[in-house]
Backbone as JSON Lines, residues from 0, in Angstrom:
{"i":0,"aa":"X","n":[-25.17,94.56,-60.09],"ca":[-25.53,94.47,-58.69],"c":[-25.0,95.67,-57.92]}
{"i":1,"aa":"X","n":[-25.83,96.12,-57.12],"ca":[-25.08,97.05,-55.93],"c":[-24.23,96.69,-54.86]}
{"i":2,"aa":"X","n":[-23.25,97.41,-54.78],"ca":[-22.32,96.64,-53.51],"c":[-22.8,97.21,-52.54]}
{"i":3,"aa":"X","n":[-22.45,96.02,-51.53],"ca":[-22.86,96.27,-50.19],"c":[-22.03,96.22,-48.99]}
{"i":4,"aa":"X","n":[-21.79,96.59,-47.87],"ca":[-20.94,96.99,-47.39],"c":[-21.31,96.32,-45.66]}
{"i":5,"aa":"X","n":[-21.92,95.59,-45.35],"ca":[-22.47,95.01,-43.68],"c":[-21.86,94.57,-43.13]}
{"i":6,"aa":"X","n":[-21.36,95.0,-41.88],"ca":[-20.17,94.76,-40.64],"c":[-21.19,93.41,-40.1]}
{"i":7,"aa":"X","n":[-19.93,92.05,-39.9],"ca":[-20.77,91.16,-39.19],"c":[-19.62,90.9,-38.03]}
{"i":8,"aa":"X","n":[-20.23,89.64,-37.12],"ca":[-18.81,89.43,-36.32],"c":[-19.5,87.99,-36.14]}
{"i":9,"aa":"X","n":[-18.61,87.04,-35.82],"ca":[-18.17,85.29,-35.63],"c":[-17.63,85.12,-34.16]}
{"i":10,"aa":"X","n":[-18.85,85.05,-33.02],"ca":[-18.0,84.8,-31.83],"c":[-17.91,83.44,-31.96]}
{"i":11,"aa":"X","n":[-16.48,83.0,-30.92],"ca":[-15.96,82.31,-30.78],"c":[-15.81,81.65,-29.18]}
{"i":12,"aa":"X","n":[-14.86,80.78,-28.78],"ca":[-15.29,80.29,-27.2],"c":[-14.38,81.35,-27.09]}
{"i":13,"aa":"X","n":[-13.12,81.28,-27.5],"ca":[-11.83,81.91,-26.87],"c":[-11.56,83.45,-28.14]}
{"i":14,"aa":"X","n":[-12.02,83.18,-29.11],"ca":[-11.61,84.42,-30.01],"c":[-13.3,84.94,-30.6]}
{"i":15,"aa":"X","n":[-13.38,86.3,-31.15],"ca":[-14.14,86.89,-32.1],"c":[-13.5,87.14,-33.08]}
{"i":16,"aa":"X","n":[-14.36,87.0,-33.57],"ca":[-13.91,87.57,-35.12],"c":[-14.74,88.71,-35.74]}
{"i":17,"aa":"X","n":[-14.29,89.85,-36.39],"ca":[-15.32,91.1,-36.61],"c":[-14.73,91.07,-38.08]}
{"i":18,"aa":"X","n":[-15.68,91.42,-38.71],"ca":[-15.74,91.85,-40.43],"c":[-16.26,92.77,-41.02]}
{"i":19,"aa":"X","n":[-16.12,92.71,-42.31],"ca":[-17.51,93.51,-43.6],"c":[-17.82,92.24,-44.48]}
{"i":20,"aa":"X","n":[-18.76,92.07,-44.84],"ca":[-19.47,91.13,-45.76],"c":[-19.73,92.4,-46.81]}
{"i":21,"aa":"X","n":[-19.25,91.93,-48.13],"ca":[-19.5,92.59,-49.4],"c":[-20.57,91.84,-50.59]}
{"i":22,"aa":"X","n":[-20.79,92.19,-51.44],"ca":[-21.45,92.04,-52.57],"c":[-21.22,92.9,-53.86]}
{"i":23,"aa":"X","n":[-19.89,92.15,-54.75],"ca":[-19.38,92.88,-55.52],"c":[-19.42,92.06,-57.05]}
{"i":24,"aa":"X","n":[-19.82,92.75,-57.94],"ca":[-20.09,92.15,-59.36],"c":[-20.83,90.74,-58.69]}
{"i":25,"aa":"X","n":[-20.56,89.51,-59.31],"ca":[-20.39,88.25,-59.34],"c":[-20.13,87.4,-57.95]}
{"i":26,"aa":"X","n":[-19.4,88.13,-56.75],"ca":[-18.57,87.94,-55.82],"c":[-19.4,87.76,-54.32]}
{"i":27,"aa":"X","n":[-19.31,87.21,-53.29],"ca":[-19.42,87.57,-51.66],"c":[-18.25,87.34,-51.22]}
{"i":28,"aa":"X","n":[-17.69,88.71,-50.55],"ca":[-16.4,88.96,-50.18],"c":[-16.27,89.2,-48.4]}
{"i":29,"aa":"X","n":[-15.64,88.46,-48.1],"ca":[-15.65,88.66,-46.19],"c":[-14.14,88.92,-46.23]}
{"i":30,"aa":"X","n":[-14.08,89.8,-45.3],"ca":[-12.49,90.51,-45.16],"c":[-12.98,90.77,-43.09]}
{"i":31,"aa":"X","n":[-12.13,90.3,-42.6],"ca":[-11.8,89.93,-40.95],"c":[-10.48,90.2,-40.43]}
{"i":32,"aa":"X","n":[-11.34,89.98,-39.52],"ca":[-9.62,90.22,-38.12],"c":[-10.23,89.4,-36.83]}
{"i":33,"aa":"X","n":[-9.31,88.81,-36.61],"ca":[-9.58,87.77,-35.52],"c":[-8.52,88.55,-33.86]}
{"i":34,"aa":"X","n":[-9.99,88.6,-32.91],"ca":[-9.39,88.95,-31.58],"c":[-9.28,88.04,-30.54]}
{"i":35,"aa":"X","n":[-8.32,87.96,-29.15],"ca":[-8.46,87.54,-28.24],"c":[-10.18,88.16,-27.79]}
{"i":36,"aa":"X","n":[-10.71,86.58,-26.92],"ca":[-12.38,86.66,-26.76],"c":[-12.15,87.4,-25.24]}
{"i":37,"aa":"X","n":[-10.69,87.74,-24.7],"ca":[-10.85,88.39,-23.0],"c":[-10.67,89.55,-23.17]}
{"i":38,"aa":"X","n":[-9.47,90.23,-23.79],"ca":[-9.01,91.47,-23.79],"c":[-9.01,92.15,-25.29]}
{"i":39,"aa":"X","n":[-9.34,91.43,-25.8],"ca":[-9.51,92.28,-27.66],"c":[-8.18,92.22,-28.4]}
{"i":40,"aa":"X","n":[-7.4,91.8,-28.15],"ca":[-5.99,92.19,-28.75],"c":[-6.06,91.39,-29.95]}
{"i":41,"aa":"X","n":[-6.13,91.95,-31.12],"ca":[-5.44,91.75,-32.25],"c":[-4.76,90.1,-32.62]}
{"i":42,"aa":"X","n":[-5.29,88.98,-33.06],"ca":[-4.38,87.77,-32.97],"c":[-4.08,87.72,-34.42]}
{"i":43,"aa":"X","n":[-4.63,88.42,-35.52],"ca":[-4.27,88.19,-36.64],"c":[-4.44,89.07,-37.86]}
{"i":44,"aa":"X","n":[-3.81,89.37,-38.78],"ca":[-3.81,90.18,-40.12],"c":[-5.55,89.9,-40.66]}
{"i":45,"aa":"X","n":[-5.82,91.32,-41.47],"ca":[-7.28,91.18,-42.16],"c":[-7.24,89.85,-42.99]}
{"i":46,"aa":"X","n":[-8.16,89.12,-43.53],"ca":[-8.24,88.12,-44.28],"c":[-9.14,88.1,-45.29]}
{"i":47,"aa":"X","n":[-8.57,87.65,-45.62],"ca":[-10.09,88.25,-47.44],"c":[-10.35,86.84,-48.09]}
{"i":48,"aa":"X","n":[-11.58,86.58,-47.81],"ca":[-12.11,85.48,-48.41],"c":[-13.62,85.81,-49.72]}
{"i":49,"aa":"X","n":[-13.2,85.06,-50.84],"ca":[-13.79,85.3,-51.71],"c":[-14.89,84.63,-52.43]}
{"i":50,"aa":"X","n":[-15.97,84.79,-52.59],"ca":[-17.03,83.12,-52.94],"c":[-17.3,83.52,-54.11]}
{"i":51,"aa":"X","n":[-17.16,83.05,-55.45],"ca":[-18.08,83.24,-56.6],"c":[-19.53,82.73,-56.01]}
{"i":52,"aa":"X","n":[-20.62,84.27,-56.36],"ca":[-22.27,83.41,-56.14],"c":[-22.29,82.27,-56.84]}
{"i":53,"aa":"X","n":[-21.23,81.74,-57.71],"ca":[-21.81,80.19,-58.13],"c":[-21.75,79.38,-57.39]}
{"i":54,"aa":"X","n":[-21.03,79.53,-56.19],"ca":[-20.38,78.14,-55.55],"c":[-21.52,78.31,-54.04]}
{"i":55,"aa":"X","n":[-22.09,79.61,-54.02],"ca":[-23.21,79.48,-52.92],"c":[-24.53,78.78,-53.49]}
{"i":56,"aa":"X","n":[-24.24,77.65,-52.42],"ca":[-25.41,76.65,-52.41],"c":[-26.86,77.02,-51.66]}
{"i":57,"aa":"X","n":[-26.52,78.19,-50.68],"ca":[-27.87,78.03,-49.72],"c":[-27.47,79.52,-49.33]}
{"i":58,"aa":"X","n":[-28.03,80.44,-49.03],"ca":[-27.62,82.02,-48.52],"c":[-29.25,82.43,-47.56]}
{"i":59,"aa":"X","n":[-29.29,81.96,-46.43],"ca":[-30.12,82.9,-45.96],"c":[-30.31,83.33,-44.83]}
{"i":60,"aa":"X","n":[-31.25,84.76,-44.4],"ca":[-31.03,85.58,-43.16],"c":[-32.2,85.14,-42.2]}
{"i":61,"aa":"X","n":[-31.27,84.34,-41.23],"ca":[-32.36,84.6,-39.5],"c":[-32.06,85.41,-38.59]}
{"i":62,"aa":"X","n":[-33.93,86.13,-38.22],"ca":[-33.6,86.86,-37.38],"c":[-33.42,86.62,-36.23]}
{"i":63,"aa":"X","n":[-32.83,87.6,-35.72],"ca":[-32.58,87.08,-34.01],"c":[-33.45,87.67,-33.19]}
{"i":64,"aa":"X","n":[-33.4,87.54,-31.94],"ca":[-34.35,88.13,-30.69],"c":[-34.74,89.39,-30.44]}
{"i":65,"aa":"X","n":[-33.59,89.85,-30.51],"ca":[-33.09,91.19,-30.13],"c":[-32.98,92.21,-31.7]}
{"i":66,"aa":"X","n":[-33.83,91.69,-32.64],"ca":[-33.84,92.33,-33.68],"c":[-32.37,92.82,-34.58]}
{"i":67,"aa":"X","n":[-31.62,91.83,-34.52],"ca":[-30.75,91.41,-35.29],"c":[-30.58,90.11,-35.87]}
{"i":68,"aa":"X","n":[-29.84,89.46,-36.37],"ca":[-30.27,88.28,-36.69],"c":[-28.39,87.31,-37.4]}
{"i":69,"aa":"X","n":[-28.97,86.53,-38.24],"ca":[-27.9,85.89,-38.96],"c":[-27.67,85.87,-40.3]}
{"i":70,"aa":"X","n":[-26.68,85.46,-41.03],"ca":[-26.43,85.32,-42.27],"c":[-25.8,84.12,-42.15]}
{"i":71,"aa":"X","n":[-26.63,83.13,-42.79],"ca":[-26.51,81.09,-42.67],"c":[-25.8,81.56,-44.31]}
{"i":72,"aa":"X","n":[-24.47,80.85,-44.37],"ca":[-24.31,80.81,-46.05],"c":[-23.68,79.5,-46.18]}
{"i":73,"aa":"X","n":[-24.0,78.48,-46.88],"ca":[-23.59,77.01,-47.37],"c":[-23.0,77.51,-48.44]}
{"i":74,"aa":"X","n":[-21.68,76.75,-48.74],"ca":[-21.18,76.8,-50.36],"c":[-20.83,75.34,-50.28]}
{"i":75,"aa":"X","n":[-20.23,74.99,-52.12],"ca":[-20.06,73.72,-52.74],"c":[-18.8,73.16,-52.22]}
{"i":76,"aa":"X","n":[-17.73,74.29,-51.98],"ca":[-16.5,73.69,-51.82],"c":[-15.79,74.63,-50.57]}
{"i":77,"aa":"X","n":[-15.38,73.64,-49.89],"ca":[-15.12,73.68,-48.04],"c":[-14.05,74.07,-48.23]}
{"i":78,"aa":"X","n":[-12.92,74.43,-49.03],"ca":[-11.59,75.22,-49.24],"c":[-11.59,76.65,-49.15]}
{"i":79,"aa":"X","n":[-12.98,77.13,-49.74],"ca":[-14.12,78.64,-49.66],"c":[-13.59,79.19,-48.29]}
{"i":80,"aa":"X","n":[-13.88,78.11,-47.21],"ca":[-14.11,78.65,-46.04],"c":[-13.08,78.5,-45.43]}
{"i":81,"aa":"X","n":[-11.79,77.74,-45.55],"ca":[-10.79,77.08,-44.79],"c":[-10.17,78.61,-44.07]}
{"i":82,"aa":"X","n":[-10.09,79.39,-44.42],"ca":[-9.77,81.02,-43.35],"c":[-10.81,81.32,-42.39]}
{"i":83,"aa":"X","n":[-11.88,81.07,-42.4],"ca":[-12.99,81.24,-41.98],"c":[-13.48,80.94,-40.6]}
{"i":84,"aa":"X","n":[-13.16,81.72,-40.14],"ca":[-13.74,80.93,-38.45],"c":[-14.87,80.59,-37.96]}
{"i":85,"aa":"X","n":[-14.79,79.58,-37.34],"ca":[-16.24,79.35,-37.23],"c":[-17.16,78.16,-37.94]}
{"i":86,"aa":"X","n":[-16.19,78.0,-39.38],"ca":[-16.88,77.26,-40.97],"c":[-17.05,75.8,-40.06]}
{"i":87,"aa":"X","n":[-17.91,75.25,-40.18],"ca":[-17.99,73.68,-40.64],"c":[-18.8,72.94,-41.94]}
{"i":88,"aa":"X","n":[-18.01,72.29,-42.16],"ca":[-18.75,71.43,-43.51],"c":[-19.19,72.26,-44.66]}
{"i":89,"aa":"X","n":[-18.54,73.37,-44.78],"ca":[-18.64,74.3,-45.97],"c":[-19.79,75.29,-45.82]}
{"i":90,"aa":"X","n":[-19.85,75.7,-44.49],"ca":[-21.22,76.63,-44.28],"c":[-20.69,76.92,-42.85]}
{"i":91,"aa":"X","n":[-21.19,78.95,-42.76],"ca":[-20.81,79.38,-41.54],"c":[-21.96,80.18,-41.35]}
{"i":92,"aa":"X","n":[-21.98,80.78,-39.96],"ca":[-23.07,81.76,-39.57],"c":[-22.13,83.28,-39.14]}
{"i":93,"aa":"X","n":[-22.89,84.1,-39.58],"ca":[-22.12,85.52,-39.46],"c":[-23.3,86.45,-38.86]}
{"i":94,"aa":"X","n":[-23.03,86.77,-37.95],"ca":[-23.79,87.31,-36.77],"c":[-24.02,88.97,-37.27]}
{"i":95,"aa":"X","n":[-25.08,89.63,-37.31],"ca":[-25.32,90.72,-37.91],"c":[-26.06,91.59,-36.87]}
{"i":96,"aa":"X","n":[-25.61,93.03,-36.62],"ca":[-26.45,93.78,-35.82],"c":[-27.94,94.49,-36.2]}
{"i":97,"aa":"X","n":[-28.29,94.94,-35.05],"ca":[-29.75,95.03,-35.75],"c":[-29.97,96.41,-36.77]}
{"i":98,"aa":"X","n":[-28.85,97.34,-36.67],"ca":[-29.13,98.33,-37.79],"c":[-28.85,97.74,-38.8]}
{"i":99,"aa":"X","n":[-27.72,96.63,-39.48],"ca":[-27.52,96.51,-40.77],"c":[-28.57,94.82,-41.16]}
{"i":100,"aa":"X","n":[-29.51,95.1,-40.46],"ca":[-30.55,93.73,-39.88],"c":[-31.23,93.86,-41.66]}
{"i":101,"aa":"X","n":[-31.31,95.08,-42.2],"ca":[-32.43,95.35,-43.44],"c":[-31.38,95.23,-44.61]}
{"i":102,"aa":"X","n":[-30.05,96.01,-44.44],"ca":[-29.3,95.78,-45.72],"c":[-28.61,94.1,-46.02]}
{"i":103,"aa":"X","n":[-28.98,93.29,-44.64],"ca":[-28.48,91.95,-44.59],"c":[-29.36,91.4,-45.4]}
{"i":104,"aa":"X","n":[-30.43,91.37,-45.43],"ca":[-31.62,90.63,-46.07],"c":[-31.32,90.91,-47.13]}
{"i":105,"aa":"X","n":[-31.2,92.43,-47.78],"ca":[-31.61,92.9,-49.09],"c":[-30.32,92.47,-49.58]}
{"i":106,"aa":"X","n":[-29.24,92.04,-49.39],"ca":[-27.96,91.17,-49.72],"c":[-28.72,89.98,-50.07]}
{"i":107,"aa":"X","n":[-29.1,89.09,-49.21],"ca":[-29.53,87.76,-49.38],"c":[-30.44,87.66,-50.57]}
{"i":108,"aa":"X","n":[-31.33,88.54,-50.57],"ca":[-32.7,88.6,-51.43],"c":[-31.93,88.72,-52.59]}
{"i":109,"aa":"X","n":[-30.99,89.8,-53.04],"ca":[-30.65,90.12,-54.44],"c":[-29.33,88.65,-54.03]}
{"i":110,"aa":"X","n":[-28.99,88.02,-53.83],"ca":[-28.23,86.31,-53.8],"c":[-29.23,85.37,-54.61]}
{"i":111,"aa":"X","n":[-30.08,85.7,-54.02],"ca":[-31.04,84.85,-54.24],"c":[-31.7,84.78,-55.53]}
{"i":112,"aa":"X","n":[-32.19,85.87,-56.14],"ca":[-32.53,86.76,-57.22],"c":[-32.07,86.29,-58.71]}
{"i":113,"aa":"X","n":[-30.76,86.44,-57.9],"ca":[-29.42,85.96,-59.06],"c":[-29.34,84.81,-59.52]}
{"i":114,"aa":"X","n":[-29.42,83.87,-58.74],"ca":[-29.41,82.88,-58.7],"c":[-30.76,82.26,-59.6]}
{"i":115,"aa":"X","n":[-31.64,82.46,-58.87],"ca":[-32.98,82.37,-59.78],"c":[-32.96,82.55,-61.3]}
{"i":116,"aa":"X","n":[-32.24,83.22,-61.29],"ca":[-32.34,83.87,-62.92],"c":[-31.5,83.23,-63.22]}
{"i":117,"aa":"X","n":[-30.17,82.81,-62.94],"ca":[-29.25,81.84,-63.95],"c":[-30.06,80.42,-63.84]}
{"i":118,"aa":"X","n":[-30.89,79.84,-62.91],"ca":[-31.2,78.63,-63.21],"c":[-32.08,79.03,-63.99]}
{"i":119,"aa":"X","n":[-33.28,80.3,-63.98],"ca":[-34.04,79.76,-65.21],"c":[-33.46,80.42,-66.45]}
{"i":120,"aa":"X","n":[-32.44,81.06,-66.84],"ca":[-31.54,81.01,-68.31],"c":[-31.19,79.63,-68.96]}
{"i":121,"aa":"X","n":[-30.97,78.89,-67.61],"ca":[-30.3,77.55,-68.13],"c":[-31.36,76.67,-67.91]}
{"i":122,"aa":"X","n":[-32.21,76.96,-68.17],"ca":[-33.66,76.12,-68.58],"c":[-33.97,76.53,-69.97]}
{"i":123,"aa":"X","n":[-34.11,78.09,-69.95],"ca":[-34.93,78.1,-71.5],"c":[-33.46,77.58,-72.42]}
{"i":124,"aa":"X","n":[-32.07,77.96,-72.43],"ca":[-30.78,77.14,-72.96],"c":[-31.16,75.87,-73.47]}
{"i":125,"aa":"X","n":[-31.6,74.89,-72.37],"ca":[-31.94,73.58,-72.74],"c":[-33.19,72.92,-73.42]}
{"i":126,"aa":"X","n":[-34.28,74.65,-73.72],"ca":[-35.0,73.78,-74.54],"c":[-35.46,74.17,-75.91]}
């Protein structure tokens, strides 16, 4: 797979949160920093959260209005996300601008891809 490198951000009522969303070997990697939502100041150290694509259940990009859009990602297990701002019920939305609007998709698409292909490996496996 090619890695990928797309700055997202997670507003919040009272904090934002700004990132990179990666795509490395096997991996979706979010690394953050969480700000005050009035004056920007710094509330916390980078954070690196790590998903094996096995444990993503659902990965996909809506666009938005203004020609940017989202990255919806569901996974299996809600511990994934417990750093994660924003997460409920094991699925968060990561807000994407409209230049990295094309490399967001082409993330999702090759998620998706992947995925496809291990379920049908483990079809012809079983017969």
């Amino acid at each position: 797979m090619n890695p990928y490198s797309i700055p997202f951000d997670i507003p919040g009522e009272l904090t934002e949160s700004n990132g990179i969303l990666s795509l490395v070997d096997q991996e979706l990697r979010l690394e953050f920093q969480t700000k005050d939502g009035f004056i920007g100041l710094v509330k916390s150290d980078v954070k690196r959260v790590v998903i094996p694509l096995s444990e993503i259940l659902d990965i996909r990009f809506k666009k938005g209005w203004f020609g940017g859009g989202k990255v919806l990602l569901q996974v299996g297990n809600m511990n994934l996300l417990e750093k994660v701002p924003g997460h409920t019920s094991g699925s968060v939305q990561l807000k994407i601008k409209k230049e990295f609007r094309d490399s967001a998709m082409n993330l999702v698409a090759e998620i998706t891809y992947t995925a496809a292909e291990k379920s049908l490996a483990a079809i012809k496996d079983r017969l």
